[in-house]
N, C-alpha and C positions, 0 to 999 in steps of 0.2 A: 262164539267160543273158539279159544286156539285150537290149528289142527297138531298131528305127533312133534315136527319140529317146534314149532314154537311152545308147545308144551313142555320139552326138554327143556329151552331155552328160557322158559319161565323158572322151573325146576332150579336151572342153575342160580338163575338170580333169586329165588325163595333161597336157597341154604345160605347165599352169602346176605340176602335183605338181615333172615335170619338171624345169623351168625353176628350181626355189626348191630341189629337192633338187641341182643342177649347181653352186647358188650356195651350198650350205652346205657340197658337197665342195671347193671351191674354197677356200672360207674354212678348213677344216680343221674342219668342224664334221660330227656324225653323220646321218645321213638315218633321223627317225622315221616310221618305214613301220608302227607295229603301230596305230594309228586303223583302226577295219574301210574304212572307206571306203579310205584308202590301201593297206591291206594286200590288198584287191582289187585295187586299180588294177594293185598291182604285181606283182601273181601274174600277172595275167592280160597286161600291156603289157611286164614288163621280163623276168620270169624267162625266158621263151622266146628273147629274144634274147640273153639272155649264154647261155645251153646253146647254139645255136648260134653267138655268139662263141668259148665256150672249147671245144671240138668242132673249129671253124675251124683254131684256133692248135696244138691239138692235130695234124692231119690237114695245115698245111701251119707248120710254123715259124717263127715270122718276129720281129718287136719289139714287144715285149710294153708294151701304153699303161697308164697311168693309171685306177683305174674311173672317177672322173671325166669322162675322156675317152670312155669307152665306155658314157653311159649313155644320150646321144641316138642312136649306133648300135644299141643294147638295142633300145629304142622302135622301130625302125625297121624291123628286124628282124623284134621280134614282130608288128608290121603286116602285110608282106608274109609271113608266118605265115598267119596269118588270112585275108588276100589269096587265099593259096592255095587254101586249107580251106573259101573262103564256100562253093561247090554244098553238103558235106558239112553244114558248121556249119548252113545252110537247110534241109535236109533232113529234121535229126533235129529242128530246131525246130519243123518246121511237121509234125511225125509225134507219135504219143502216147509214146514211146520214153520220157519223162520219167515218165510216170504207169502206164505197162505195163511198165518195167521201169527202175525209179531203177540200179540197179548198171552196168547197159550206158550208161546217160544218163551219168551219173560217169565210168565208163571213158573214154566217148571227149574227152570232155575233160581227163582226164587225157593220153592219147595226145596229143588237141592241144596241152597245154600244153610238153610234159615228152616226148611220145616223138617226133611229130614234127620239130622245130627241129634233131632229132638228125638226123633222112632225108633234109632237105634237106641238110643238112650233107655227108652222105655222095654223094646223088645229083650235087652239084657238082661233089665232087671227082671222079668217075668222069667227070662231062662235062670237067671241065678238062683231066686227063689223057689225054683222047682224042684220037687221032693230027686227026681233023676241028675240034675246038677249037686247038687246037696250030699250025695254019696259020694262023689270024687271028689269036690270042691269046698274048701270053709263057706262060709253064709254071709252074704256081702257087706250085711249088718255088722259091724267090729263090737259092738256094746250091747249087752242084754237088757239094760236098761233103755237103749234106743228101741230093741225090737220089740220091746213088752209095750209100751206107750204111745209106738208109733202107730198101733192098729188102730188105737184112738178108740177100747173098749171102755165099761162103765164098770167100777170096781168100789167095794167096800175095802178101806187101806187102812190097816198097821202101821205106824211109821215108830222105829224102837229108834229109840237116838242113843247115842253116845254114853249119857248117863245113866240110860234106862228106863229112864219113865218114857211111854207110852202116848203115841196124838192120835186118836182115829178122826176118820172123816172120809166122805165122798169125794172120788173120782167121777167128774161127770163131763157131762160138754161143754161146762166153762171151767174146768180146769186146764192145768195145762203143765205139763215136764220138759225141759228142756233135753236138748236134742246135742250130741259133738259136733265139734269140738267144745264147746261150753262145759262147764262144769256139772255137773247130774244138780237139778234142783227140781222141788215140785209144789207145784198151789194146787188145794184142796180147794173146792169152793163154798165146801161145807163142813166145819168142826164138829165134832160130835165127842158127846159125854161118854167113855166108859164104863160099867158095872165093873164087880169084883172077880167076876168069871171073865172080861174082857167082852163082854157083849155091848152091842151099842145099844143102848138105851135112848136117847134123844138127840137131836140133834141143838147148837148152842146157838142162848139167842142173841139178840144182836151182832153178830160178827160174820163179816162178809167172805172167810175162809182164811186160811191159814197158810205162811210160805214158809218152806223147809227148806235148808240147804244143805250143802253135800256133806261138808265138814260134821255137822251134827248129826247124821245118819249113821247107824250102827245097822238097820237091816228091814226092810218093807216087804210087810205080808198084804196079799188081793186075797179077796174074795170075792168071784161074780155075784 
């Protein structure tokens, strides 16, 4: 690993590798990353911040940008990476761990590159979703239809459409709702008959479940 000058001096040339490959996504042109020098840069400044970019998107749904657009949050990303990691990254450098044991020196750059960006990922989302976050901060879920589906519980469903009439059916473990940016849609995997009180009565036969889309939704009642 570079020691502080060369670090600087990678620095520089990340803002401008950066800055020249933004303008040739932009142009519609390919960003060549296999020059060793770049192909460094980019292992080490971009790949950790799209893992934890796509990890992000993954863990909270939302709209999905342009790489283009995501490639100075890339950089920024893998920064506060690093940020995290300096005690450990000082550590192992200023220990013989590279000459007493090349395999462990590799690994944990590996970990840093590639496993890490994934643990911040995860440790956020446990702080975001915590009742103590939760008081200062919105909930990182943007759609309450994401947060209600994503627990992936078992529910008796209302589905009141647009017209009015009425679908019941089971929510179970082979159903499934879509998640954003996607439109809100949902498979039931079991239709079921309604009574006059709106009770289920049976479930329907022959039919392998029912898909609903967003457009036709007026409003969905659960019941555990």
């Amino acid at each position: 690993m570079p020691n502080i000058r060369e670090a600087v001096a990678w620095t520089k040339a990340l803002g401008q590798t950066a800055l020249t490959a933004r303008m040739d996504l932009d142009r519609g042109k390919g960003m060549d990353i296999w020059q060793s020098d770049k192909l460094a840069i980019f292992l080490l400044f971009v790949v950790p911040g799209f893992i934890s970019i796509k990890c992000y998107q993954l863990a909270f749904p939302g709209t999905v940008r342009a790489t283009s657009e995501q490639l100075i949050d890339a950089v920024a990303y893998s920064s506060i990476n690093y940020a995290l990691l300096f005690v450990p990254v000082m550590l192992v450098e200023r220990s013989s761990l590279a000459a007493a044991s090349p395999l462990a020196y590799y690994l944990f750059y590996f970990f840093a590159v590639f496993i890490a960006p994934i643990l911040w990922v995860v440790i956020w989302k446990l702080m975001r979703a915590s009742s103590l976050m939760q008081r200062t901060a919105p909930h990182p879920t943007a759609k309450p239809w994401d947060f209600v589906f994503q627990q992936r519980k078992l529910y008796w469903v209302k589905v009141t459409l647009s017209n009015g009439s009425v679908i019941g059916g089971r929510y179970a473990g082979s159903s499934f709702a879509s998640s954003a940016p996607a439109p809100e849609q949902i498979y039931l995997e079991e239709c079921w008959i309604l009574g006059g009180k709106g009770q289920f009565v049976r479930k329907k036969n022959q039919t392998a479940g029912v898909l609903i889309l967003s457009k036709d939704i007026s409003h969905i009642e659960l019941r555990e």
